[in-house]
DSSP file (Angstrom, degrees, kcal/mol; ACC not computed):
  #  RESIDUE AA STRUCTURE BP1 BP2  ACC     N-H-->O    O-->H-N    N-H-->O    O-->H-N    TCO  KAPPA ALPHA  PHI   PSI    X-CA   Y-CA   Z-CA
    1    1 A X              0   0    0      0, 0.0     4,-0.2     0, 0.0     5,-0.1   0.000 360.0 360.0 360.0 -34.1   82.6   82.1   56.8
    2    2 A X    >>  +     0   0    0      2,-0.2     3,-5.1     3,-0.2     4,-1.7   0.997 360.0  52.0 -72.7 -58.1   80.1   84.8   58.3
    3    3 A X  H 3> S+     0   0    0      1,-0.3     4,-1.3     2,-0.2     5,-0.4   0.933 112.1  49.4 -57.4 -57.7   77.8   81.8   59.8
    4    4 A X  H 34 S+     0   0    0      1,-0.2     4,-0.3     2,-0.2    -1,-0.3   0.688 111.1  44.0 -54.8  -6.6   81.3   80.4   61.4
    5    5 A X  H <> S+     0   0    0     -3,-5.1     4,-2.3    -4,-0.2    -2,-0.2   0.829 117.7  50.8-111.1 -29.1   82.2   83.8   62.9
    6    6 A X  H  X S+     0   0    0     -4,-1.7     4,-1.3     2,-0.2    -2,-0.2   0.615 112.2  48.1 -21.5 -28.5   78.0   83.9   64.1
    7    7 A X  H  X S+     0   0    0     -4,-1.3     4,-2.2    -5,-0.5    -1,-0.2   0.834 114.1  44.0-109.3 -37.7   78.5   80.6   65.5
    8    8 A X  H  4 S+     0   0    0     -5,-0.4    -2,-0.2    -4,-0.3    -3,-0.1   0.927 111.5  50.4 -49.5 -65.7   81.7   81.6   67.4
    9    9 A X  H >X S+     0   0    0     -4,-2.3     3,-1.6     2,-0.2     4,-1.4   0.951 111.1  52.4 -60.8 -40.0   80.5   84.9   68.7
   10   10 A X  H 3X S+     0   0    0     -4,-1.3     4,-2.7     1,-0.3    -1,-0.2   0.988 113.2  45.9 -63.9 -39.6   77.2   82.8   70.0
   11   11 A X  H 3< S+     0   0    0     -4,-2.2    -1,-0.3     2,-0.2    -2,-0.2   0.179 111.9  51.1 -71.9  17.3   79.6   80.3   71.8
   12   12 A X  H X> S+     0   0    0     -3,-1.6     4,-1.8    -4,-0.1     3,-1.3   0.704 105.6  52.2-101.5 -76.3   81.5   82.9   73.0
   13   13 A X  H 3X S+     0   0    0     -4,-1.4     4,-1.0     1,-0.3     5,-0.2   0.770 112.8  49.1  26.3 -77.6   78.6   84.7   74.5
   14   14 A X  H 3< S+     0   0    0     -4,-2.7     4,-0.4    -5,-0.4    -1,-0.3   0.887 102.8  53.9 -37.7 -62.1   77.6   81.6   76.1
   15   15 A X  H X4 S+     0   0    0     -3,-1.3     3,-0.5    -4,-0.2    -1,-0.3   0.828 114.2  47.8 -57.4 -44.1   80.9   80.6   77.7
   16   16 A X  H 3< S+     0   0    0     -4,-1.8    -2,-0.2     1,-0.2    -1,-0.2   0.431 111.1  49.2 -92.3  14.8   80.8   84.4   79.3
   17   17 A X  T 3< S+     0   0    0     -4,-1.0    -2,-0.2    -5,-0.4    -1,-0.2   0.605  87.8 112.4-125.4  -1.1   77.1   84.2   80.6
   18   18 A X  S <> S-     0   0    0     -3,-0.5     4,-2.8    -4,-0.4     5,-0.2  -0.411  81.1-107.7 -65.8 155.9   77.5   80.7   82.3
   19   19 A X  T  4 S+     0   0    0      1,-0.2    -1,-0.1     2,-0.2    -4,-0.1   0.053 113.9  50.4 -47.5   4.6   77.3   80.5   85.9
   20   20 A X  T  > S+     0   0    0      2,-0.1     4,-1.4     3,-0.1    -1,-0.2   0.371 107.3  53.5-132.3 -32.8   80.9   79.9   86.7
   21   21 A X  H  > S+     0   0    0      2,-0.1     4,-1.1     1,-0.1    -2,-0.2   0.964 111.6  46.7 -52.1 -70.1   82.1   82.8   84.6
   22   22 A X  H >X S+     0   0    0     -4,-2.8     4,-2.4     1,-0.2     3,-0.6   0.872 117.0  50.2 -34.9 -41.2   79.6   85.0   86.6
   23   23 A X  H 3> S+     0   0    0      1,-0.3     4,-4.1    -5,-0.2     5,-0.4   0.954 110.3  42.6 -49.1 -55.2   81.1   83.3   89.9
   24   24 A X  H 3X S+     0   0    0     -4,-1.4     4,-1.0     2,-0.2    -1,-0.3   0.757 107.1  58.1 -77.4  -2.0   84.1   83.6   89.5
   25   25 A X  H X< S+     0   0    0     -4,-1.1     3,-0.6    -3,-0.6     5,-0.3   0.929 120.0  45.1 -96.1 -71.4   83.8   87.8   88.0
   26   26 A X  H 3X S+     0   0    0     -4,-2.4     4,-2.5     1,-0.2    -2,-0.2   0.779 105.6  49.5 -49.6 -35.9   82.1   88.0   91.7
   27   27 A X  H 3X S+     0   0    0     -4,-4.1     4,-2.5     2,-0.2    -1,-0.2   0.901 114.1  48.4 -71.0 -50.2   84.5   86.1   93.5
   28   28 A X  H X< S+     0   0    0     -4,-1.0     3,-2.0    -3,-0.6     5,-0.3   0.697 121.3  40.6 -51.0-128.0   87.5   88.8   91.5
   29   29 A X  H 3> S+     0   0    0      1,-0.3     4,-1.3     2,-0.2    -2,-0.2   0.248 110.2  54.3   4.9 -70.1   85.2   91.7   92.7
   30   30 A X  H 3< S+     0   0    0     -4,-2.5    -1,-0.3    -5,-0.3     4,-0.3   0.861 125.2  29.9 -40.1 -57.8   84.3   90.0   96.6
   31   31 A X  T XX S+     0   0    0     -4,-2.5     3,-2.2    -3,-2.0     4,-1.7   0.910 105.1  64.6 -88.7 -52.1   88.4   89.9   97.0
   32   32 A X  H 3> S+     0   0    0      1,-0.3     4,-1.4     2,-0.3    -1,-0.3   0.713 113.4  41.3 -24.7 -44.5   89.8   92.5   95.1
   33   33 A X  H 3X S+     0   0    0     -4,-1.3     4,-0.5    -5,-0.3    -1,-0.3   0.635 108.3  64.9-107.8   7.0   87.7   94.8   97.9
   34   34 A X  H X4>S+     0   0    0     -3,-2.2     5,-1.8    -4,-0.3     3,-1.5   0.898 106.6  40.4 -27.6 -68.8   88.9   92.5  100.4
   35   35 A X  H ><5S+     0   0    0     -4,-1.7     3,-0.7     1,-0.4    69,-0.6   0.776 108.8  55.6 -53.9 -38.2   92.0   93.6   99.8
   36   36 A X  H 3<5S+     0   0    0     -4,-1.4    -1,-0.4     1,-0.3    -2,-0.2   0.725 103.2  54.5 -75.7 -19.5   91.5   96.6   99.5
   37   37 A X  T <<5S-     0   0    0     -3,-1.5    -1,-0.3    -4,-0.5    -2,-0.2   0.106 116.7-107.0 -84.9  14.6   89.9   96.9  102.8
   38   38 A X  T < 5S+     0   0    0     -3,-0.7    -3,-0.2     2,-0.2    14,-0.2   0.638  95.5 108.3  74.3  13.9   93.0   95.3  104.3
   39   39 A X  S   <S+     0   0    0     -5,-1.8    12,-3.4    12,-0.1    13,-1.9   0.921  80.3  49.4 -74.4 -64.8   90.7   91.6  104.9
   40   40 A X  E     +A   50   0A   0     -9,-0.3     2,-0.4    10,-0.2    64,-0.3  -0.803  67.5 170.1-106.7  96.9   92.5   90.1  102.4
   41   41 A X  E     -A   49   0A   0      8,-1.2     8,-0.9    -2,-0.3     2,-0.3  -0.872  32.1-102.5-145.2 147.3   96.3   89.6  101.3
   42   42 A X  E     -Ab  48 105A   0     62,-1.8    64,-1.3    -2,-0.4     2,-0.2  -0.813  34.4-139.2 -98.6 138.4   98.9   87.7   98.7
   43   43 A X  E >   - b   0 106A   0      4,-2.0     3,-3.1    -2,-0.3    64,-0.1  -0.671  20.3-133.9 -88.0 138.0  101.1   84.7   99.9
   44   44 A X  T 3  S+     0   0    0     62,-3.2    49,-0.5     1,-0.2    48,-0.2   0.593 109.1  69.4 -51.5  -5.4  104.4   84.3   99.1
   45   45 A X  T 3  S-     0   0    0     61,-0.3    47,-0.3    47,-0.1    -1,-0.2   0.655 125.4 -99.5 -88.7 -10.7  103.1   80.4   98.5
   46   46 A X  S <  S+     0   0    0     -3,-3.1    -2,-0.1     1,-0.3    43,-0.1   0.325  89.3 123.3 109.1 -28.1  101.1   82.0   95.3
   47   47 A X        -     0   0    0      1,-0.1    -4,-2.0    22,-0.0    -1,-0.3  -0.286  65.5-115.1 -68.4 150.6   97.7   82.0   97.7
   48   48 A X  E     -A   42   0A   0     14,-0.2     2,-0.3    -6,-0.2    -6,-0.2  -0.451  33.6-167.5 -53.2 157.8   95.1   84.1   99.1
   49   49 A X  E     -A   41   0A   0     -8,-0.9    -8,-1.2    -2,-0.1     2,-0.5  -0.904  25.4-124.7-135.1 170.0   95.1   84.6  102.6
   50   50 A X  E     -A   40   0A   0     -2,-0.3   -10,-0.2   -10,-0.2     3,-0.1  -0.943  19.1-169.2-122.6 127.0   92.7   86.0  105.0
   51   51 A X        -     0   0    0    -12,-3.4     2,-0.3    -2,-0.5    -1,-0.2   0.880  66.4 -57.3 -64.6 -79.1   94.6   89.1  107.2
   52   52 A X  S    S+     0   0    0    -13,-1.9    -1,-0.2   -14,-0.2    -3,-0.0  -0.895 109.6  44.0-172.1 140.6   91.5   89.2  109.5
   53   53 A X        +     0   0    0     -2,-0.3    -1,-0.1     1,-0.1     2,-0.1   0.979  58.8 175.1  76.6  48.9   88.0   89.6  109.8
   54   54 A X        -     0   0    0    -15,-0.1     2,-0.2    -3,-0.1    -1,-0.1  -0.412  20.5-149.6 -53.6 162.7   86.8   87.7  107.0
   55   55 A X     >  -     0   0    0     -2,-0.1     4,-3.3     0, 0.0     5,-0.3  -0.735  40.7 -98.1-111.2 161.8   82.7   87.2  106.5
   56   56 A X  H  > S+     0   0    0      1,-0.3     4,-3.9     2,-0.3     5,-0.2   0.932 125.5  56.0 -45.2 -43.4   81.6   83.6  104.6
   57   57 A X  H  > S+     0   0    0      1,-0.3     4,-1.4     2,-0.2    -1,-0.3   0.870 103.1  42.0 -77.4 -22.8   81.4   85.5  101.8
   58   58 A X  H  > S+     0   0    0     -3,-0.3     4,-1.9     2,-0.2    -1,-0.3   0.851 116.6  50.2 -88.2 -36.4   84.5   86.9  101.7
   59   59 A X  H  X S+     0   0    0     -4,-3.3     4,-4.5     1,-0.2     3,-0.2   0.985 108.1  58.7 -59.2 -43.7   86.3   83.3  102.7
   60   60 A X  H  X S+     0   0    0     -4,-3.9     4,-2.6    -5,-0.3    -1,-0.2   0.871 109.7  41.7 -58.6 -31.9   84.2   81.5   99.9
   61   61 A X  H  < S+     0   0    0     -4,-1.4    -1,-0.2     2,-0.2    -2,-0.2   0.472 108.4  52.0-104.5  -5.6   85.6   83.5   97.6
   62   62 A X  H  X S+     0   0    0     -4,-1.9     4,-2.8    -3,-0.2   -14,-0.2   0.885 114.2  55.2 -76.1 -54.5   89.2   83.6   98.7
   63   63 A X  H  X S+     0   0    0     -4,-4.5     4,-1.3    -5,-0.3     3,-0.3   0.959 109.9  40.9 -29.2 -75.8   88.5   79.6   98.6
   64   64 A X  H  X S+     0   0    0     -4,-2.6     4,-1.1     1,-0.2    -1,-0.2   0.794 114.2  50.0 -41.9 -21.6   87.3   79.4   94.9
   65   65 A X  H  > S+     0   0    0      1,-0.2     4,-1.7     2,-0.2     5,-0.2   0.875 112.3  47.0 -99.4 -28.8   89.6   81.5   93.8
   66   66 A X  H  X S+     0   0    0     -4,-2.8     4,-0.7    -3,-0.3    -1,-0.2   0.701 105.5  61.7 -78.6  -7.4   92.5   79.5   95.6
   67   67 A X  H  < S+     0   0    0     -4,-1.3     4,-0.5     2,-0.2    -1,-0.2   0.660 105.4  46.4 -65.4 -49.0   90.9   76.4   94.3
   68   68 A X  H  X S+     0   0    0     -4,-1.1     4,-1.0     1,-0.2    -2,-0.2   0.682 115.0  50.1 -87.8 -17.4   91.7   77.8   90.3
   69   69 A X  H  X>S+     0   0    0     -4,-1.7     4,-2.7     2,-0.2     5,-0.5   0.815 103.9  52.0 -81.1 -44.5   94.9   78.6   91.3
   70   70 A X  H  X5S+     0   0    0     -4,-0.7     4,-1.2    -5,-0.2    -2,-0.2   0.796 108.7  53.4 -49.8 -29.8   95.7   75.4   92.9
   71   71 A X  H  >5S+     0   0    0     -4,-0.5     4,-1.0     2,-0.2    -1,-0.2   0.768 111.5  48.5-101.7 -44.0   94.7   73.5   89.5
   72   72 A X  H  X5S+     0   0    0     -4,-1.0     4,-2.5     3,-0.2     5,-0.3   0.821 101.8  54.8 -96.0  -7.0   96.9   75.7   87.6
   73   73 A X  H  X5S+     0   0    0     -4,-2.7     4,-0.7     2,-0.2     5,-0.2   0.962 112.1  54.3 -52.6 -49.6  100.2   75.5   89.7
   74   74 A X  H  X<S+     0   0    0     -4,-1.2     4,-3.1    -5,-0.5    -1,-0.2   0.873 110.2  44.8 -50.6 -26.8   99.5   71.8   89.1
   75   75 A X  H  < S+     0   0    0     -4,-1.0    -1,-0.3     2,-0.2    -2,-0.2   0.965 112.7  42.8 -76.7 -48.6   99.3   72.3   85.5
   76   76 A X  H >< S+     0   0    0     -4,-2.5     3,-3.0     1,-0.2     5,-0.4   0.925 112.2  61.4 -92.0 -79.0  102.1   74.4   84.8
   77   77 A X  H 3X S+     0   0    0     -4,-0.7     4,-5.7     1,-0.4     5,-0.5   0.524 106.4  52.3  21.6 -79.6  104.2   71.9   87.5
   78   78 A X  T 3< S+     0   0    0     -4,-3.1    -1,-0.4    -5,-0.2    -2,-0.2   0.179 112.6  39.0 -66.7  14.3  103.3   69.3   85.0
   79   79 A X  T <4 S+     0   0    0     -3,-3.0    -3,-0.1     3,-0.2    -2,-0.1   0.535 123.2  39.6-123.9-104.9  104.6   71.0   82.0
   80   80 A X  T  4 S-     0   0    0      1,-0.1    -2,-0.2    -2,-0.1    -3,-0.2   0.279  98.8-126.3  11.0 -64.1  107.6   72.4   83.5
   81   81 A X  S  < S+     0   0    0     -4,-5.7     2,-0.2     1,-0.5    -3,-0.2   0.440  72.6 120.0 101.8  16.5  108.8   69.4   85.9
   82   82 A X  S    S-     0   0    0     -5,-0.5    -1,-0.5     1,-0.1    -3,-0.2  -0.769  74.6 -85.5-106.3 161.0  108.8   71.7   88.7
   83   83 A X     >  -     0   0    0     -2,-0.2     4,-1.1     1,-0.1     5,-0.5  -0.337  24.7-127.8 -48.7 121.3  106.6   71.2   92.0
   84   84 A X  H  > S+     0   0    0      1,-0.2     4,-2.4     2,-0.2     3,-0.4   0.910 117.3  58.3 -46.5 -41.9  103.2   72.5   92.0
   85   85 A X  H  >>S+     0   0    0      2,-0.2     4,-3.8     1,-0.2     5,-0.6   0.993 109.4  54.0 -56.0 -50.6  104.5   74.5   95.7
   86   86 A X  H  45S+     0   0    0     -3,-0.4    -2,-0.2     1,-0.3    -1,-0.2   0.713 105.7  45.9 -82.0   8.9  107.3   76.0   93.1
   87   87 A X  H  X5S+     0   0    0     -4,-1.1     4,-1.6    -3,-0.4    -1,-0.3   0.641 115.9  47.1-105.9 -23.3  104.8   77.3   90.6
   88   88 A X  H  X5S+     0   0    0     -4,-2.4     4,-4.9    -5,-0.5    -2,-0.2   0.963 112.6  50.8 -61.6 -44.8  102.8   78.8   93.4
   89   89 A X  H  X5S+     0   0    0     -4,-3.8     4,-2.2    -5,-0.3     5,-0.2   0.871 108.9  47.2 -54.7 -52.9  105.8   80.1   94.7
   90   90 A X  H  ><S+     0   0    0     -5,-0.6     4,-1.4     2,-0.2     5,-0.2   0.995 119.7  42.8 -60.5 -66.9  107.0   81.7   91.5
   91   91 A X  H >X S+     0   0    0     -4,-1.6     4,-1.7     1,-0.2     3,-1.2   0.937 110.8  54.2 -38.2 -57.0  103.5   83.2   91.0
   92   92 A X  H >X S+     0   0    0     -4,-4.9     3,-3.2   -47,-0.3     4,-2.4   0.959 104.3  53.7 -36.7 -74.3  103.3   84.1   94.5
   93   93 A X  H 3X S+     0   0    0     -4,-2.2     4,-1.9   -49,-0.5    -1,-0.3   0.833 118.8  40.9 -29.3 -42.1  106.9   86.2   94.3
   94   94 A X  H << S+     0   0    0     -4,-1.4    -1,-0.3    -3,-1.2    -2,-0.2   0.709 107.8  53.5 -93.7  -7.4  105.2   88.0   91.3
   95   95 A X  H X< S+     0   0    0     -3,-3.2     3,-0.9    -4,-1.7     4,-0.3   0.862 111.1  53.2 -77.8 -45.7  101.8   88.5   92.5
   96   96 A X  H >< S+     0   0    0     -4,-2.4     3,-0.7     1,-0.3    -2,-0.2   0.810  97.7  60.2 -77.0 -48.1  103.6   90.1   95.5
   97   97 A X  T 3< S+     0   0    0     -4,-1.9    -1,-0.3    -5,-0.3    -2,-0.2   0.442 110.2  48.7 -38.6 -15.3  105.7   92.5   93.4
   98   98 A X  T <  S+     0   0    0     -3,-0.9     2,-0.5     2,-0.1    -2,-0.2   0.456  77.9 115.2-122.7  -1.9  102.2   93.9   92.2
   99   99 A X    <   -     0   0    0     -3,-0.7     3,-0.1    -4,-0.3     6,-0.1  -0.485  62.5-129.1 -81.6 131.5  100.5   94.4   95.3
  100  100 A X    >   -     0   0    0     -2,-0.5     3,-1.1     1,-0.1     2,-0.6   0.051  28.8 -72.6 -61.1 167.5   99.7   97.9   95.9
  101  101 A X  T 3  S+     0   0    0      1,-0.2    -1,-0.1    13,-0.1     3,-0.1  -0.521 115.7  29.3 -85.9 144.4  100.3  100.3   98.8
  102  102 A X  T 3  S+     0   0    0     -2,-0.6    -1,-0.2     1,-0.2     2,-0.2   0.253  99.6 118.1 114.8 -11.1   98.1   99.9  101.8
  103  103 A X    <   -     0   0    0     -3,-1.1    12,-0.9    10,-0.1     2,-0.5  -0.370  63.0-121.1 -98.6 152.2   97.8   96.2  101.1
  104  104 A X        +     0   0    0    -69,-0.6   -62,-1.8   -64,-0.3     2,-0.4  -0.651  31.4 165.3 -86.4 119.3   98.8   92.8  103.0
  105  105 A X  E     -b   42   0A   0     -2,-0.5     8,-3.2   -64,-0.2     2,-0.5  -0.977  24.0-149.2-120.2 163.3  101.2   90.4  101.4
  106  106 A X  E     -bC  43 112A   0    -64,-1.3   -62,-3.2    -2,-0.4   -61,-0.3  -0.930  10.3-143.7-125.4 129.9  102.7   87.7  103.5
  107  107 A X    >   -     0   0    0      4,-0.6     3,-3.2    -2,-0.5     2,-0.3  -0.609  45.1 -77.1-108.4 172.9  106.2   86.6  102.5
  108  108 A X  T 3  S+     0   0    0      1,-0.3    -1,-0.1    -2,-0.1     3,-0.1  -0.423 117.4   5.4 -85.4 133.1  106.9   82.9  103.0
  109  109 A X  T 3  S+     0   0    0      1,-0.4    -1,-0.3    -2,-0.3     2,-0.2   0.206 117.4  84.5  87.6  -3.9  107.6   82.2  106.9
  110  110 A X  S <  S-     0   0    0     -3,-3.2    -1,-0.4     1,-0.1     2,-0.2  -0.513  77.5 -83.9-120.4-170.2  106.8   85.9  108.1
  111  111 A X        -     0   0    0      1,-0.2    -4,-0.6    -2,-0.2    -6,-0.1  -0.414  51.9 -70.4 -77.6 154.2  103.9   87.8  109.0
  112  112 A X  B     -C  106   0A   0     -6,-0.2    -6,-0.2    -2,-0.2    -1,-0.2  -0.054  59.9-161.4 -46.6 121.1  101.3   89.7  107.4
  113  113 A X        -     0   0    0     -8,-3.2   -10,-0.1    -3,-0.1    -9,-0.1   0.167  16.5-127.4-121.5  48.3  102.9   92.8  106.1
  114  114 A X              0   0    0    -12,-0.1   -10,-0.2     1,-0.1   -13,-0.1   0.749 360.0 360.0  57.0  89.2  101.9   96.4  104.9
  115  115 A X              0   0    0    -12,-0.9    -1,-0.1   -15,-0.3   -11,-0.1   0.438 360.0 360.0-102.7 360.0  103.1   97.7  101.6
């Protein structure tokens, strides 16, 4: 049993020191002070959006991050039996509920707004 919880902890290790873990920690970090710098805002669709005045970096990582998102709307869609747009949507709605003040959400059809 100790060699199986060794052997666990090294594959866990592992799994958090790949390159796409790291990516994606930066990508969280890159947007997350997007946001905070007003760049950066949640869609009522469940998305990132860019307010204004993105840099590459800051778009790539609105990209990636809308990329993982995309892949699980689909999923939970396909469990569910609802539309991948109405699992974004549902997320979105809640995503939107959590965004702080001073921060952009955009609700679905309107403009960038202020919280």
């Amino acid at each position: 049993m100790r060699n199986f919880k060794h052997i666990l902890s090294a594959a866990a290790l592992v799994l958090l020191s790949t390159p796409a873990f790291a990516d994606l920690a930066a990508d969280k970090a890159t947007v997350d002070a997007a946001k905070a710098a007003g760049t950066v805002g949640e869609q009522a669709d469940g998305y990132l959006g860019i307010v204004s005045g993105a840099d590459g970096t800051v778009t790539a990582a609105v990209n990636e991050i809308n990329n993982g998102r995309r892949q699980v709307y689909a999923q939970t869609a396909s469990k569910s039996g609802v539309t991948p747009d109405a699992a974004g949507q549902a997320t979105g709605a809640q995503l939107i509920a959590k965004v702080p003040g001073g921060q952009y959400f955009k609700p679905l059809g309107g403009a960038w707004t202020k919280k």
